[in-house]
C-alpha positions in Angstrom: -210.9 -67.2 162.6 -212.0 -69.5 159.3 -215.9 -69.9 159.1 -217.6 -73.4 159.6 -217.5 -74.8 155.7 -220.6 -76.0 156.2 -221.9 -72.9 156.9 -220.6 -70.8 154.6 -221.6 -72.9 151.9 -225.1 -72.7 153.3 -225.4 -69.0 153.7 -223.9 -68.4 150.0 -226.7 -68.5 147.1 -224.3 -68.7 144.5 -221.5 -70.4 143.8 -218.1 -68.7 141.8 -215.4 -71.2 141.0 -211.9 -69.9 139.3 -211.2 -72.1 136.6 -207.4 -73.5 136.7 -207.2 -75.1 140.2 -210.6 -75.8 141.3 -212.3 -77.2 138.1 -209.3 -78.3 136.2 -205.3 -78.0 135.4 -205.8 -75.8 132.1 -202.1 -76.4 131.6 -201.0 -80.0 132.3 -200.6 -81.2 129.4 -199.3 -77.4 127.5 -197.0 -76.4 129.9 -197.2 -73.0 131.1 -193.8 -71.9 131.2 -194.2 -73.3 127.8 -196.8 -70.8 126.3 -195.4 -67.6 128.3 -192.0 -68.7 126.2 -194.1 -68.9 122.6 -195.8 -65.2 123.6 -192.3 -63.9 124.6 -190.8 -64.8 121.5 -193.9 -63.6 120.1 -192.8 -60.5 121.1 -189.3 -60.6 120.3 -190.1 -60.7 116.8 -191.9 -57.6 117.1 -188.6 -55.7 118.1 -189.8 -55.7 121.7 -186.6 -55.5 123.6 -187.0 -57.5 126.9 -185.1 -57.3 129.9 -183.5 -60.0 131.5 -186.2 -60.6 134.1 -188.9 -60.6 131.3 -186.9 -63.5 129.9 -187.6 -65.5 132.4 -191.1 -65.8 133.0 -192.9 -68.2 132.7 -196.5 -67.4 133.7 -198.5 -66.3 130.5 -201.1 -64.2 132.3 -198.0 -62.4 133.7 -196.3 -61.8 130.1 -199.8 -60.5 129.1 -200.2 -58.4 132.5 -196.8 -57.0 131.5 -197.7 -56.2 127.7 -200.5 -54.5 128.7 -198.8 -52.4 131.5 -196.9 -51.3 128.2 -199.6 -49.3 127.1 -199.4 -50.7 124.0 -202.8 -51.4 122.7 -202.1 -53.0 119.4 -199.5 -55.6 120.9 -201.8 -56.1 124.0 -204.2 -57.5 121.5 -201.2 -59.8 120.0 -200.2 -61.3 123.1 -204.3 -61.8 124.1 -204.8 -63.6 120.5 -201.9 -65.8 120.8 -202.6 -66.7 124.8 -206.2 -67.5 124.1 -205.3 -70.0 121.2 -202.8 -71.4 123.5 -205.4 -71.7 126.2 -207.7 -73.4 124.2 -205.4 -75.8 122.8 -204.4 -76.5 126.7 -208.0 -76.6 127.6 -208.6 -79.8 125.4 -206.2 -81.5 127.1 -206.2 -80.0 131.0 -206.7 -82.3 133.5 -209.5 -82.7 135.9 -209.4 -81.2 139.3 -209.9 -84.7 142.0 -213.8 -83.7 143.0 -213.9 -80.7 141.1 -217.1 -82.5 138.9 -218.6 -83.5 142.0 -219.0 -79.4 143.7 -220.1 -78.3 140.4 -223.1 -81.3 140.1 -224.0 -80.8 144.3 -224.2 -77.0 144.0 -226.8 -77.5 140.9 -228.7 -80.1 142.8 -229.0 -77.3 145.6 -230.3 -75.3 142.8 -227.1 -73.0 143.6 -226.3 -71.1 140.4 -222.6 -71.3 139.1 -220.2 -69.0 137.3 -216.8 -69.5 136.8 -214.7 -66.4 137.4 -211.0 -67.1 135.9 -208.4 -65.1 134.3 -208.5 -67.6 131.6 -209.8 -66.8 128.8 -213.8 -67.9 127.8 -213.6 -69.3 124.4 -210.7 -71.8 127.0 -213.4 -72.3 130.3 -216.3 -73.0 127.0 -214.2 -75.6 125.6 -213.4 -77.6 128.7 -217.1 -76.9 129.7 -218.0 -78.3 126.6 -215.7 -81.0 126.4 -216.6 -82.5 129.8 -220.5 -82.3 129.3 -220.3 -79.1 132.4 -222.0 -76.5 130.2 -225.5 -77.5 131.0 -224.6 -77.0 135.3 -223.0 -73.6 134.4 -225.0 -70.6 134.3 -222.4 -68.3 134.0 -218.9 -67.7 132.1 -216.9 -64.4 133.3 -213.5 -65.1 131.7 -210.9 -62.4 130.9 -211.5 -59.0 129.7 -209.8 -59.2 126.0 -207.4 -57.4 125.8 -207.7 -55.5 129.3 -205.3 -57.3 131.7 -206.1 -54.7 134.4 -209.5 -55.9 134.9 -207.9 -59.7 135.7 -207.8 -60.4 139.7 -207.1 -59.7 141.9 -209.1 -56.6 140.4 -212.6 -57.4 141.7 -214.3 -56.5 138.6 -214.6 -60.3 137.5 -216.4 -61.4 140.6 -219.1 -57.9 140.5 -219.3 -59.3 136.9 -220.4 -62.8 137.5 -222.5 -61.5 140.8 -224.4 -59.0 138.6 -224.9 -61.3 135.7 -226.5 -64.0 138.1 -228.5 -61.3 140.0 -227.1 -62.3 143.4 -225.6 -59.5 145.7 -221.8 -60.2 146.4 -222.4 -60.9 149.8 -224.5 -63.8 149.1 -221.6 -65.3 146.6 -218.6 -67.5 148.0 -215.7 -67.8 145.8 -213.6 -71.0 145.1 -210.3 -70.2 144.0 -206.4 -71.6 144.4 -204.4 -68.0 144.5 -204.0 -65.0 146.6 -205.4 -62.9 143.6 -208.7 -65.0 144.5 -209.2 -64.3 147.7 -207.7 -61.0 147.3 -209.9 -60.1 144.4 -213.5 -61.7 146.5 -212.5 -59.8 149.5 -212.2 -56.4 147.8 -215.8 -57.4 145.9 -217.7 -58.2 149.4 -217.7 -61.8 148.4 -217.3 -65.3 150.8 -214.0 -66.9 150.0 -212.7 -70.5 150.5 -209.3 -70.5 149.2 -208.3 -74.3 147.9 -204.9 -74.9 149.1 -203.5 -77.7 146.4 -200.1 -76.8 147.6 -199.1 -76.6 151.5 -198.0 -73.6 151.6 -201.0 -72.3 150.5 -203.1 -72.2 153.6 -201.0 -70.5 155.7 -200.9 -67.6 152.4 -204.5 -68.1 152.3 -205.3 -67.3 156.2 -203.1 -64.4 156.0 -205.0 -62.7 153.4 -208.5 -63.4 155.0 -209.9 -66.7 153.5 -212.8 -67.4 155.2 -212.0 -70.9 155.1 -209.6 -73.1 153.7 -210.0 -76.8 151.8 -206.9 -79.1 150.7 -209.2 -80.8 148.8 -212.3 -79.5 146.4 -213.8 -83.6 148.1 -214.1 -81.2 151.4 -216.7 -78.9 149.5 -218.8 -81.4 147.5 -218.8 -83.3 150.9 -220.2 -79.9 152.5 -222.7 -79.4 149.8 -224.1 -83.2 150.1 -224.6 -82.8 154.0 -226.4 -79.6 153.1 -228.7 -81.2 150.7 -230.0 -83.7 153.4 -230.9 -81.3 155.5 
């Protein structure tokens, strides 16, 4: 059964937001399909021999999930240096998330502290941050672990990151985020979870897994956060 919205956002004290989906479309204007190409032929000219399958992918974090699954350490760190230049070049050109702004700004004005949780790397989330005058609402960056694609979620190690560094027990965090390693990842940390469907067949995916709730729109949780602030 999904929690009241409402509610949920008024038992959390902190807020966690994963960065591409909620806050922003890292990859918009970079395509990502794009940059996994540029890391595979990154590794082709290393005399990695990929299979067919590899090939074909085109999700970056999964090229450098793969590469590290390799147990290669010294290629693992290739593949991270090139993806985090590509994600900040992408992150100076990503596109807002529709509300995404708005959450951030009513959390703070609860005096709810923020982290963003993200597979994405930091030096990416500090640049948008940056970019879009967000840095001073954010108390908390927990990109990913260079060069340690293991730790990425659905691992929860992210989320007991961010809950540590704020000094808020998991329990009394709720995570925003637009994939099943979200929710996956919060549920296995002890964490709240509102899964933001931005594609329909999301929320059925997301209910299945055990979102506590479920949002179309990131307008649904700034709205919840408002109400909460008049009361």
């Amino acid at each position: 059964m999904m929690a009241d919205l409402e509610q949920l956002c008024s038992d959390a004290r902190a807020l966690l937001l994963d960065f591409d989906g909620p806050v922003c479309s890292i990859f918009a204007n970079y395509p990502a399909p794009q940059v996994a190409r540029e890391l595979l032929d990154l590794l082709a000219s290393q005399g990695v021999a990929l299979t067919a399958e590899q090939t074909e992918e085109s999700d970056p974090l999964e090229v450098l999930r793969e590469t590290g699954n390799s147990a290669d350490q010294e290629l693992t760190r290739l593949v991270e240096d090139a993806l985090i230049a590509a994600e900040v070049k992408a992150a100076s050109t990503a596109e807002p998330t529709a509300y995404g702004r708005e959450v951030i700004v009513a959390a703070r004005q609860l005096n709810m502290p923020i982290a963003v949780v993200s597979n994405n790397s930091p030096q990416a989330i500090d640049t948008y941050l940056r970019e879009h005058r967000l840095s001073q609402h954010v108390a908390r960056i927990v990109g990913r672990a260079y060069a340690d694609p293991s730790r990425m979620k659905p691992n929860p190690a992210p989320i007991l990151d961010a809950s540590a560094s704020l000094g808020i027990v998991p329990e009394r965090c709720v995570l925003v985020g637009d994939s099943l390693s979200d929710v996956e990842g919060a549920k296995a940390a002890g964490a709240s979870v509102i899964g933001y469907a931005n594609k329909p067949a999301k929320t059925a995916a997301f209910q299945a897994v055990g979102a506590d709730a479920v949002v179309t729109s990131m307008r649904q949780i700034a709205q919840a956060l408002v109400r909460l602030e008049g009361l």
